[in-house]
C-alpha positions as a Markdown table, in Angstrom:
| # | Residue | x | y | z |
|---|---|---|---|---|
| 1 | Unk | 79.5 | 116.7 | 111.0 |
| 2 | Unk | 79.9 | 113.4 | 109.0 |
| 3 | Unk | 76.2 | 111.6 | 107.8 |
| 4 | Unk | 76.0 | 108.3 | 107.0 |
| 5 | Unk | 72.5 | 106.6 | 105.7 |
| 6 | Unk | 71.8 | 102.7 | 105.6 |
| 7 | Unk | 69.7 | 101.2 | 102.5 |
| 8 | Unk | 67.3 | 99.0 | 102.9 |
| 9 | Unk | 64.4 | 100.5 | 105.5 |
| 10 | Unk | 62.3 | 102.0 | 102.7 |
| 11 | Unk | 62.2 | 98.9 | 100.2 |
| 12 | Unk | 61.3 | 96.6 | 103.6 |
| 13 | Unk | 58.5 | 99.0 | 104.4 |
| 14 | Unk | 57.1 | 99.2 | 100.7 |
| 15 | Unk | 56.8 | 95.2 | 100.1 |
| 16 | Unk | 55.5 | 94.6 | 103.7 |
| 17 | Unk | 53.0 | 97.5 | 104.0 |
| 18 | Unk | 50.8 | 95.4 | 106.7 |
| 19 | Unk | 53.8 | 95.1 | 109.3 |
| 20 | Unk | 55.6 | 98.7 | 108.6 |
| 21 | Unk | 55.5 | 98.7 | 112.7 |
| 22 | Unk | 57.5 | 95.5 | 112.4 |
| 23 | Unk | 59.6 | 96.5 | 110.3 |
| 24 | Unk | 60.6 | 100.0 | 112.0 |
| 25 | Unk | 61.2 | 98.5 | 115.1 |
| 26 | Unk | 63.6 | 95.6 | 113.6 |
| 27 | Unk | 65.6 | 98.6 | 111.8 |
| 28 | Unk | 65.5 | 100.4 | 115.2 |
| 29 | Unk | 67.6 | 96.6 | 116.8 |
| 30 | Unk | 69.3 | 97.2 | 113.9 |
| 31 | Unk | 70.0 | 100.3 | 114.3 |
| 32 | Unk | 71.3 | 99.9 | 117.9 |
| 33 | Unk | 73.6 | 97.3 | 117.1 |
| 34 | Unk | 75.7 | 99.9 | 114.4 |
| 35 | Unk | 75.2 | 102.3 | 117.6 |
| 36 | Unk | 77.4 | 100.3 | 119.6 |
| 37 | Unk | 80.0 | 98.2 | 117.3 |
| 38 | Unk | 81.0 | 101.3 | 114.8 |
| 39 | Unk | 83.6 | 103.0 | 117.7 |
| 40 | Unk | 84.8 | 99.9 | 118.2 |
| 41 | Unk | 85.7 | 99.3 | 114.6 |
| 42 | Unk | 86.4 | 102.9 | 114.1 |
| 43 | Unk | 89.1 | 102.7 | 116.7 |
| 44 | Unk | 90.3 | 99.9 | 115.1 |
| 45 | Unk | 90.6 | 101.4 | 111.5 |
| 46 | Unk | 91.8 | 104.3 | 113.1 |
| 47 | Unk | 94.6 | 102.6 | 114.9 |
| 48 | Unk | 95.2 | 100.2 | 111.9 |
| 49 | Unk | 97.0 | 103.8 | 110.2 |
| 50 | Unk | 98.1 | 106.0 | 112.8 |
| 51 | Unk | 100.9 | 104.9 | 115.8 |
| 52 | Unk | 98.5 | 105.0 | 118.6 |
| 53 | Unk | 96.7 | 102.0 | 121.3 |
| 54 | Unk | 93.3 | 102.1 | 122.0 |
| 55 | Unk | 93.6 | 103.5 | 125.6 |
| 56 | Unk | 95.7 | 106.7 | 124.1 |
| 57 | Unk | 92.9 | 107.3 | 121.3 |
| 58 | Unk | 89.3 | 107.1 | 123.4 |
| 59 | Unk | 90.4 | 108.2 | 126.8 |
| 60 | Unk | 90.9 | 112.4 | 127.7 |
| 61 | Unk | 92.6 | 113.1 | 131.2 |
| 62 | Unk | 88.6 | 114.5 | 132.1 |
| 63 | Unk | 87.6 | 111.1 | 131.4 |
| 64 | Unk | 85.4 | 110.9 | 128.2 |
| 65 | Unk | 85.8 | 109.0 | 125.4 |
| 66 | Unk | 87.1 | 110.3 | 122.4 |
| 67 | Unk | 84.9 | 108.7 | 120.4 |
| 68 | Unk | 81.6 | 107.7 | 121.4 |
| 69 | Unk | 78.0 | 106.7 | 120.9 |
| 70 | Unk | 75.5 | 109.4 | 122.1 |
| 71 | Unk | 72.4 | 108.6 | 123.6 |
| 72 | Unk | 70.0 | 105.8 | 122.1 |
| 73 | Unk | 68.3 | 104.9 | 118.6 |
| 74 | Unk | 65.6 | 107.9 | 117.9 |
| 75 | Unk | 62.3 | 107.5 | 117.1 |
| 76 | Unk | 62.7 | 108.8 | 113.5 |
| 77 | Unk | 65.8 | 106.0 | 112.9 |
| 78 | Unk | 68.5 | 108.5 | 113.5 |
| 79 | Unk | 71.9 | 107.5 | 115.9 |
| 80 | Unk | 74.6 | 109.5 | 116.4 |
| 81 | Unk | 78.2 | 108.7 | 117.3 |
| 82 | Unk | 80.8 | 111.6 | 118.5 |
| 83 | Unk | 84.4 | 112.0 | 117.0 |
| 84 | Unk | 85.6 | 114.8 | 119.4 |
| 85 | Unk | 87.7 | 117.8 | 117.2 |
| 86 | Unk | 90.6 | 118.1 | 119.5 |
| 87 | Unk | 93.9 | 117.2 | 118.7 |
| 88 | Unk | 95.6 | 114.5 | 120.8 |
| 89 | Unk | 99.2 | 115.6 | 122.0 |
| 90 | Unk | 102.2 | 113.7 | 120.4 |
| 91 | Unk | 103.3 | 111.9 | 123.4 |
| 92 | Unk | 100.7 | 109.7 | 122.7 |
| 93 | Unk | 102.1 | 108.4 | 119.4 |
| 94 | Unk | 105.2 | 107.4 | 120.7 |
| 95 | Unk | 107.1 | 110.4 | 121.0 |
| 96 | Unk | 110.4 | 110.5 | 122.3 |
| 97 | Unk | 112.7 | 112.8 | 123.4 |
| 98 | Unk | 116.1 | 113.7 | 122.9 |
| 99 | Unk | 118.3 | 115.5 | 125.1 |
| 100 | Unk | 121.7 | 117.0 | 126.0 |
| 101 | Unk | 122.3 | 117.8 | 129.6 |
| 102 | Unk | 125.4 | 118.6 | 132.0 |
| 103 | Unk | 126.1 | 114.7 | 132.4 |
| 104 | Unk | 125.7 | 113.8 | 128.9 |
| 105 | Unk | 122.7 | 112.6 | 126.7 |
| 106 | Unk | 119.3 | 111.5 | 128.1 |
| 107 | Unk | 116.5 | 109.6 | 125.9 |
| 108 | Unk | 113.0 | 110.3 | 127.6 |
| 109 | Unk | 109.5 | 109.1 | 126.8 |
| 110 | Unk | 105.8 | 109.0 | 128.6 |
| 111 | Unk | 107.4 | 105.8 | 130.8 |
| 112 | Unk | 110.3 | 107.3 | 132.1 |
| 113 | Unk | 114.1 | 108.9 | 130.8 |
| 114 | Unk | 117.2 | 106.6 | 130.1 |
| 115 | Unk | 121.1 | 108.4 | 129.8 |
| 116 | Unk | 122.1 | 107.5 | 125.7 |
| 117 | Unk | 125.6 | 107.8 | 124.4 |
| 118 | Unk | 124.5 | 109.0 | 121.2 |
| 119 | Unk | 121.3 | 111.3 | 119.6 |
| 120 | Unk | 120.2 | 114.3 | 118.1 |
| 121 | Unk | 118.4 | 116.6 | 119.8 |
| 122 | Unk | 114.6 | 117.1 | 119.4 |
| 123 | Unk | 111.7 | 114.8 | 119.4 |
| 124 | Unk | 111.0 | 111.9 | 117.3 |
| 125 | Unk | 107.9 | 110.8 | 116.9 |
| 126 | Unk | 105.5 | 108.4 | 114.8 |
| 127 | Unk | 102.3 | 109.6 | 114.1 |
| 128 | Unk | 101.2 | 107.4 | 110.9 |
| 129 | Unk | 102.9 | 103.8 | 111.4 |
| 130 | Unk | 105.8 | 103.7 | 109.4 |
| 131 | Unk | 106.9 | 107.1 | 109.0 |
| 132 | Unk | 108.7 | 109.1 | 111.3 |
| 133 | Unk | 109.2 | 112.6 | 112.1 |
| 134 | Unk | 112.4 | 114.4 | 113.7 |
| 135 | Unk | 111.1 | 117.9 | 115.0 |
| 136 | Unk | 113.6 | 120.2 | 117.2 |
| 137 | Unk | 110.8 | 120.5 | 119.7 |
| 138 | Unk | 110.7 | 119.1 | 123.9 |
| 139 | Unk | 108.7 | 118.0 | 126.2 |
| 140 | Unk | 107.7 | 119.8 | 129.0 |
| 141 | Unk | 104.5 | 119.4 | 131.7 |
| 142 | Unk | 101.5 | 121.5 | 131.9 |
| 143 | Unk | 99.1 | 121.5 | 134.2 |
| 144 | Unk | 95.2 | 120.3 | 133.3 |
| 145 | Unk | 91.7 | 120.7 | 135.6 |
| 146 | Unk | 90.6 | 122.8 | 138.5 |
| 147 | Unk | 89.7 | 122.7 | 142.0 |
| 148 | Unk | 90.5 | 119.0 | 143.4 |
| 149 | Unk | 90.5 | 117.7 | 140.1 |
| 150 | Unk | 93.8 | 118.5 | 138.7 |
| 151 | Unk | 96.8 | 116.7 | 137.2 |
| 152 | Unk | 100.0 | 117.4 | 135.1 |
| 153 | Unk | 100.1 | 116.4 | 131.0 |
| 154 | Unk | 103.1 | 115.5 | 129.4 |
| 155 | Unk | 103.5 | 117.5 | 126.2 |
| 156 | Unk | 105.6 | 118.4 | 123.2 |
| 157 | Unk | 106.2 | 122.0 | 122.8 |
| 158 | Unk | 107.5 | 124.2 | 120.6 |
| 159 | Unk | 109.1 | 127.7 | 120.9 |
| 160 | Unk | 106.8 | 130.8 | 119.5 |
| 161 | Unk | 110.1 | 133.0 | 118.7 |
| 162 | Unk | 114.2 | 133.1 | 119.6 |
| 163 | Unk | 113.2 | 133.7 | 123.3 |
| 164 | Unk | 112.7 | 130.8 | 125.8 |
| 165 | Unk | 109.0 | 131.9 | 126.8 |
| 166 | Unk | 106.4 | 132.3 | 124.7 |
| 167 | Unk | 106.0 | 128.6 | 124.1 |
| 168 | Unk | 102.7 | 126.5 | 123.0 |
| 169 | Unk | 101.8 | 122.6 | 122.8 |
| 170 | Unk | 101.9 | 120.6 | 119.7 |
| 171 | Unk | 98.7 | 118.3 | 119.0 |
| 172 | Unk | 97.9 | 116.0 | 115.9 |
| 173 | Unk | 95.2 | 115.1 | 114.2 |
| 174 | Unk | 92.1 | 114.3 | 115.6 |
| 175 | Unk | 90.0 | 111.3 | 115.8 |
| 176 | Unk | 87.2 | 113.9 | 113.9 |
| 177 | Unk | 89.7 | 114.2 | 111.3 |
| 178 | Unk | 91.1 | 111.1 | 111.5 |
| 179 | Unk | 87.9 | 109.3 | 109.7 |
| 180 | Unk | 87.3 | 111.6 | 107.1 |
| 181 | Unk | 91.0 | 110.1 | 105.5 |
| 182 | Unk | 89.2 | 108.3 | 102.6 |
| 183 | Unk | 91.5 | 104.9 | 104.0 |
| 184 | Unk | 89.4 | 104.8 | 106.9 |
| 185 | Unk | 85.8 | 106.3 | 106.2 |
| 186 | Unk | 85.8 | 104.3 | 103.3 |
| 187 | Unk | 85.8 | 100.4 | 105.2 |
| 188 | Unk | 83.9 | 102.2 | 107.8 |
| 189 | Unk | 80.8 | 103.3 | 106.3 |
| 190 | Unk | 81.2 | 99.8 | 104.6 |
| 191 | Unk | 80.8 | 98.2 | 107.9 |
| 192 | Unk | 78.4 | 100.4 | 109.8 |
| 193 | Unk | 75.9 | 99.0 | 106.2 |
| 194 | Unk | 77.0 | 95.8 | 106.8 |
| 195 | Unk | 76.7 | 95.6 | 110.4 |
| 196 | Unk | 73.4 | 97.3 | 109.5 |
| 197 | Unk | 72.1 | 94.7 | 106.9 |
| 198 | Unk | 73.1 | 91.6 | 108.7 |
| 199 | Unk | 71.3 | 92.5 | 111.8 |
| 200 | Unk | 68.1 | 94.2 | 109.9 |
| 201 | Unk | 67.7 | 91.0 | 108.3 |
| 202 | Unk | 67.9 | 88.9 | 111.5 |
| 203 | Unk | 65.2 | 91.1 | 113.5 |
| 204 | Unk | 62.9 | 90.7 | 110.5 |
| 205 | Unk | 62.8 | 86.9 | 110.5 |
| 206 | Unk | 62.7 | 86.8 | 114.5 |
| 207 | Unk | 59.8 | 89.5 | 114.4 |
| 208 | Unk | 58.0 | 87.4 | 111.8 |
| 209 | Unk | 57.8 | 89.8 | 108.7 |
| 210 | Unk | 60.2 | 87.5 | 106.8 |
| 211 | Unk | 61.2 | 83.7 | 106.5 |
């Protein structure tokens, strides 16, 4: 779990001691502003490094977001945000696969598979922008959910030994792991203060502790 603190509540509370009420509830505003702009810019900062669009990164098949604020401002000033631990599957970051059938080559991604002349056989695949990775690896379904609810995922697999079968999925990074890289958790406790401080300040002077 990754905590972040904001400045500036307990040197408010000191100099104003006659509207500490006040002053809670414009940190608690303030509060609920970070609550719902730091996924936002988190996905943004996340997306800013690795090869993915903002519909790939938040949404799971089950529906939840990946990242997420949970529940409200509490009482004691404490909001919490979710960064789910799961790796997300390759496909999402562009992945593309090469492969060498009966009636020649075929090139196949998440929107569909094209006949090449030329390629070598694997995946490719992009998961930081700018670099790219060649893996002897393939796509294959699998299927996801039960009762009424189910679907099939798209996946990259790789091969557990020289046999065909067993086989198991390859997933990245996640987006929990994904903003502890010092290039992104860096700017983005930088904003969630920011965001912080700017609003803080404005709910003060529209409460009427400050001028």
């Amino acid at each position: 779990m990754r905590t972040m603190s904001v400045k500036g509540i307990d040197e408010a509370i000191r100099k104003t001691k006659e509207d500490q009420r006040k002053v809670l509830k414009a940190a608690k505003f303030a509060l609920s502003r970070v609550l719902t702009s730091t996924p936002i810019e988190a996905s943004r900062l996340i997306r800013g490094k690795y090869n993915i669009n903002n519909i790939n990164l938040l949404n799971k098949a089950s529906g939840n977001s990946r990242i997420q604020a949970v529940g409200k401002v509490t009482d004691d000033l404490t909001a919490t945000i979710s960064f789910l631990a799961g790796g997300i599957s390759l496909v999402y970051f562009g992945a593309v696969e090469y492969r060498r059938t009966s009636a020649g080559m075929t090139k196949r991604s998440r929107k569909g598979t094209s006949s090449i002349k030329r390629g070598k056989v694997g995946v490719k695949v992009q998961i930081e922008k700018g670099k790219t990775t060649q893996l002897r690896q393939f796509f294959a379904g699998v299927k996801f959910g039960k009762g009424n609810a189910t679907g099939t995922h798209l996946g990259v697999f790789r091969r557990l030994g020289k046999e065909r079968f067993p086989i198991a999925e390859s997933s990245v990074i996640s987006p929990a792991s994904m903003i502890n890289k010092p290039d992104i958790l860096k700017p983005l406790t930088q904003f969630v203060q920011d965001t912080f401080t700017t609003r803080f300040n404005h709910e003060m002077k529209r409460l009427g502790v400050t001028q």
